[in-house]
C-alpha positions in Angstrom: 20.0 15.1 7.1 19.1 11.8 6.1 18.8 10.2 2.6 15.2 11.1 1.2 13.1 8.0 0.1 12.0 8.1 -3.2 8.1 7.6 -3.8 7.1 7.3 -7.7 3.9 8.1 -8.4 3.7 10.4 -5.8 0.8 12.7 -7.5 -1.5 10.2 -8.1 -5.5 10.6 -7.3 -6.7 11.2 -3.6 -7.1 7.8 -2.0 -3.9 6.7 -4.2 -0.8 4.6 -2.8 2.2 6.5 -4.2 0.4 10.1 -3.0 -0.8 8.5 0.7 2.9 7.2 1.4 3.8 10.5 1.2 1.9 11.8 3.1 2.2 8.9 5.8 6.3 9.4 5.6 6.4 13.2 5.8 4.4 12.8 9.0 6.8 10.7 10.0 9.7 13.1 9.6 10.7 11.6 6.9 12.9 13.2 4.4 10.8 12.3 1.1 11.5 12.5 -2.6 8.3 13.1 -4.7 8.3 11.7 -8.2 5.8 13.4 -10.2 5.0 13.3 -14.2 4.2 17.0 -14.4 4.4 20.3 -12.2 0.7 21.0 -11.4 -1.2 22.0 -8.3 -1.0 18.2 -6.8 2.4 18.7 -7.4 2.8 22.5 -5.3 1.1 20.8 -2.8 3.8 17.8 -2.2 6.2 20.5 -2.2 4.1 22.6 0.8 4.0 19.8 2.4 7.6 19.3 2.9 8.6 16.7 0.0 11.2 17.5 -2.7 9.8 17.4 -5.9 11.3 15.3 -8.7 9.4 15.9 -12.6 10.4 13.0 -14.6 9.2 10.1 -16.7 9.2 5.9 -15.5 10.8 5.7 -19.0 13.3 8.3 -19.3 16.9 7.3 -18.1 17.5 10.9 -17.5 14.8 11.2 -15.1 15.2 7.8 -13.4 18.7 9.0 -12.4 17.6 12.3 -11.1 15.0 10.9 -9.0 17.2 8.1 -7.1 20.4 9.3 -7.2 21.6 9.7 -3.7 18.2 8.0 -2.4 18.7 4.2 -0.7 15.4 3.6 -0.7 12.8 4.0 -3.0 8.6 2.7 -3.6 8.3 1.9 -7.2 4.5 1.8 -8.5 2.9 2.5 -11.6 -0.5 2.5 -12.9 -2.2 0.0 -15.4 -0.1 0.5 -18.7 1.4 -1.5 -21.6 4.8 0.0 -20.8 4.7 -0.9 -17.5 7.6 -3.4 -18.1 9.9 -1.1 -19.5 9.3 1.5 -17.3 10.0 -1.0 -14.2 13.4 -2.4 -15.8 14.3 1.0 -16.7 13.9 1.9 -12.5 15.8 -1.3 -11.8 19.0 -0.7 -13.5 19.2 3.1 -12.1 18.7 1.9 -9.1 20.8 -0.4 -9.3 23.6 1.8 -10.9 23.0 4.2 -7.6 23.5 1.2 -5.0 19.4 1.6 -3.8 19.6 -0.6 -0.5 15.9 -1.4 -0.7 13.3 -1.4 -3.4 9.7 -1.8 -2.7 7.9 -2.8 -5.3 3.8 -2.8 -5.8 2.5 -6.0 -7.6 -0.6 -7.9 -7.9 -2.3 -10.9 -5.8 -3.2 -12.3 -9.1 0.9 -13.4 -9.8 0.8 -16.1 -6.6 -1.2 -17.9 -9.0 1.0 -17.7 -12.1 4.0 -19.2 -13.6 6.1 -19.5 -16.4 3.4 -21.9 -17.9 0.2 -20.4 -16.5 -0.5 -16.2 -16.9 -4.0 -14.5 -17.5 -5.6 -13.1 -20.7 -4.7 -10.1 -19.1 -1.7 -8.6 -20.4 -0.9 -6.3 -17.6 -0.9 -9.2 -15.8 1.8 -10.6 -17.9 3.8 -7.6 -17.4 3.6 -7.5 -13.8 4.9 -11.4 -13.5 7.8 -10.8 -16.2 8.7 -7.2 -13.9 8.8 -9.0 -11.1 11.2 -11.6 -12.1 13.3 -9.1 -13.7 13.4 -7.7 -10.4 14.2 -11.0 -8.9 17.0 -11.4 -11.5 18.7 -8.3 -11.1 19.9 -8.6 -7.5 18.5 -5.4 -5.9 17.0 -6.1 -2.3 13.4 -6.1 -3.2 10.2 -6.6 -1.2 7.4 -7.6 -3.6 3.6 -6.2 -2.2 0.8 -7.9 -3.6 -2.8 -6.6 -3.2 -5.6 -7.7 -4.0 -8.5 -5.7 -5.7 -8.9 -2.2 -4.4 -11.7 -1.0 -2.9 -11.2 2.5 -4.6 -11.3 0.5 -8.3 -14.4 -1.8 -8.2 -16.2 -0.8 -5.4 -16.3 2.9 -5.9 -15.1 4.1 -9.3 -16.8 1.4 -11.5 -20.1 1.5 -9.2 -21.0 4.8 -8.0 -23.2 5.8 -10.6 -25.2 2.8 -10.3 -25.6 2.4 -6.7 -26.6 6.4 -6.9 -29.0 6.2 -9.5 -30.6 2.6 -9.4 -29.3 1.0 -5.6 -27.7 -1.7 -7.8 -24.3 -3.0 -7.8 -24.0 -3.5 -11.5 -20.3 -6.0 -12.0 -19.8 -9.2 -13.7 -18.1 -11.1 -10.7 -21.1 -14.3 -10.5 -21.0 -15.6 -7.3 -17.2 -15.5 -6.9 -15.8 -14.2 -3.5 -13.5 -11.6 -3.3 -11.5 -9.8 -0.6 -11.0 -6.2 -1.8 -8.1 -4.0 0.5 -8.4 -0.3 0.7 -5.5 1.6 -0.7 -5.3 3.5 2.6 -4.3 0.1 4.4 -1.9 -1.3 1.8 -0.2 2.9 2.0 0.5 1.9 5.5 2.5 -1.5 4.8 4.5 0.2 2.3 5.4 3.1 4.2 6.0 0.7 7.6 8.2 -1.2 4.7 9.9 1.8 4.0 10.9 3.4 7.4 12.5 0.6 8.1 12.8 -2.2 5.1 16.2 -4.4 6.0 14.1 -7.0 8.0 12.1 -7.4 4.9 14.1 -7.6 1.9 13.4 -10.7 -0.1 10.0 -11.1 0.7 6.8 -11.5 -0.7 3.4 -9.6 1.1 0.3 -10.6 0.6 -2.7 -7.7 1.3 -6.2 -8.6 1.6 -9.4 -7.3 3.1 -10.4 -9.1 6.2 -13.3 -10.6 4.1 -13.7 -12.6 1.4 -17.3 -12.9 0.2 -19.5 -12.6 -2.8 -21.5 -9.2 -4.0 -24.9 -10.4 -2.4 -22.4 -9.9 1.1 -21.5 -6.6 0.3 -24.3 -5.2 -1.1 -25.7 -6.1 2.3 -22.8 -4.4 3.8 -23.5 -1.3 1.5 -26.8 -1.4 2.7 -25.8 -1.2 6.0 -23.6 1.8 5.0 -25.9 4.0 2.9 -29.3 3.0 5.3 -31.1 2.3 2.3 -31.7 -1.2 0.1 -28.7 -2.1 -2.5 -29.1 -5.0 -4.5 -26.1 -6.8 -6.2 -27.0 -7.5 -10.1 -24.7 -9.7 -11.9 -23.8 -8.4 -15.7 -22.5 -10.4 -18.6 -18.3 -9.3 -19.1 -18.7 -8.4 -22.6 -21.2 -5.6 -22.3 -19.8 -4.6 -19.3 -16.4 -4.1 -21.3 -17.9 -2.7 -24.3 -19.5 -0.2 -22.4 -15.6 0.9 -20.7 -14.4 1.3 -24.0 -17.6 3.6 -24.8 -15.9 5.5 -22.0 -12.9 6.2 -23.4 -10.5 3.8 -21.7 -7.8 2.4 -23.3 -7.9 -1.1 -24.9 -4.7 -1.9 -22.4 -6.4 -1.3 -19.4 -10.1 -2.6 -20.6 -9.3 -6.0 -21.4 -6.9 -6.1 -17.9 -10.0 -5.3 -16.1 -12.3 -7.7 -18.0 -9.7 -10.5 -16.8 -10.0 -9.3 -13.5 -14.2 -9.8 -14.1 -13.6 -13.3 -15.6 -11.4 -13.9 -12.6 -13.6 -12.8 -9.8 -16.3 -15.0 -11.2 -14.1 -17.9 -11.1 -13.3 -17.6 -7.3 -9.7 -16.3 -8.3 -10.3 -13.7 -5.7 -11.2 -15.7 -2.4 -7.7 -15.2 -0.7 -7.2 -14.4 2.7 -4.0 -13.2 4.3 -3.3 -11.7 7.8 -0.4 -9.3 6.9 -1.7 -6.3 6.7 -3.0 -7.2 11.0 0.5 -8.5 11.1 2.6 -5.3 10.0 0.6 -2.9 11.2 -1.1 -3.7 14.2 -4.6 -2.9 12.6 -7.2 -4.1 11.1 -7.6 -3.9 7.0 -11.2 -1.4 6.2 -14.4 -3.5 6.1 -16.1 -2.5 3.0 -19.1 -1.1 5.2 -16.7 1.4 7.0 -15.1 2.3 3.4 -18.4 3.2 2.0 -20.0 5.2 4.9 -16.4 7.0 4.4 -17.5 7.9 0.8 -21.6 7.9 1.3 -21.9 11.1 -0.5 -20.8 9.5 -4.0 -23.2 6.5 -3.6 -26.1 9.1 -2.6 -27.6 11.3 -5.3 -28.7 14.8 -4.4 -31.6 15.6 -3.1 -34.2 17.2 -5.2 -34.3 20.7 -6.0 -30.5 21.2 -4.2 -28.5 23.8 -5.5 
């Protein structure tokens, strides 16, 4: 049987990369490893599916080793965290230690624009450049993937409740464009990286929607979607962030995605790239086709359901 290829983050959310390149390899007849943190249902269900189930921790050496060992090639992604450096080094020298032939690593579209003299205020963002030269610096064969804002972030977590409740976008992005990519589409790149990454190694992808336009576009997209009016209302950042800390969200991710805010209103976000066509063969989601795929959490129940 072939060598499994390892997928970290594996468990994550419905809609996530790490859990919809599983899915994508498995159908595949793929042989896949499953990094998970803990042994829960999502977990059970990786295993029905055909995956082999590794529990284990970005940071633990102990882990890291029982996950790649005997894998040549691996996915490495994490979530938004201020160990997200250590916990990417920490992959790199286990892989590297186990001879991993390919390692395809999930970045940001933010670091085309940075340098050694030019980062964010975000310090995810900061972490991401740094773990990406490390990567660079250790000599593993690595293909960097650089999205651009999700769809399932922005557009659908941090809206819902107002498009449901008042048919408002409610985000501080002024009249900055952006071209948001659905996790779906950049799940295929990485697994078509995967399945067969030797042409690839060294290189650097760039995924974007096949849009870039400001929130007075999509909300006319979203009200294409929905069949009702949705208005796009532009928020000062500060509130905005004050009110995701109300939440309970850490301080980490907060200010990362109050950066992304300032960003967006200063046009940071108007790229345009053609790989995902390019790889795949298909076009990236328009944002009207990704909402009319999750209509029922912009639409509030009717009155008196059950």
């Amino acid at each position: 049987m072939a060598d499994p290829i390892l997928i970290t983050g594996a468990a994550g959310r419905v809609g996530g990369v790490g859990r919809t390149v599983t899915e994508l390899l498995l159908k595949q007849g793929n042989a896949v490893r499953a990094m998970v943190r803990t042994e829960d249902e999502r977990a059970r269900a990786l295993r029905d599916r055909g995956a082999e189930v590794v529990v284990g921790d970005l940071l633990d050496l102990d882990s890291m080793h029982r996950a790649i060992a005997s894998c040549e090639t691996m996915y490495f992604g994490m979530s938004v965290s201020d160990t997200y450096l250590s916990a990417t080094v920490n992959a790199a020298a286990v892989a590297k230690h186990h001879g991993v032939k390919a390692f395809i690593n999930m970045s940001q579209m933010t670091l085309a624009q940075m340098s050694i003299t030019d980062t964010t205020p975000s310090p995810q963002h900061k972490l991401h450049w740094l773990a990406e030269q490390a990567l660079n610096w250790s000599g593993l064969p690595v293909v960097h993937v650089r999205p651009t804002v999700f769809l399932e972030g922005f557009f659908l977590i941090f809206i819902s409740d107002s498009v449901k409740q008042s048919n408002q976008i409610r985000v501080p992005f002024g009249e900055g464009k952006t071209s948001p990519v659905s996790a779906e589409d950049v799940a295929h790149v990485v697994a078509l990286l995967l399945a067969d990454p030797q042409p690839h190694i060294g290189k650097i992808y760039h995924l974007t929607g096949p849009q870039s336009e400001n929130m007075h576009f999509f909300a006319r997209e979203y009200s294409k979607a929905l069949s009702r009016t949705i208005t796009y209302q532009d928020i000062p950042v500060e509130p905005w962030r004050d009110g995701l800390l109300k939440r309970g969200l850490p301080v980490h991710l907060v200010n990362h995605l109050a950066t992304m805010a300032d960003l967006h209103r200063a046009g940071r976000y108007d790229r345009m790239s053609d790989d995902v066509l390019t790889l795949t063969g298909q076009r990236p989601l328009r944002v009207q086709e990704f909402v009319k795929k999750h209509a029922a959490t912009f639409t509030a129940p009717a009155q008196g359901a059950a």
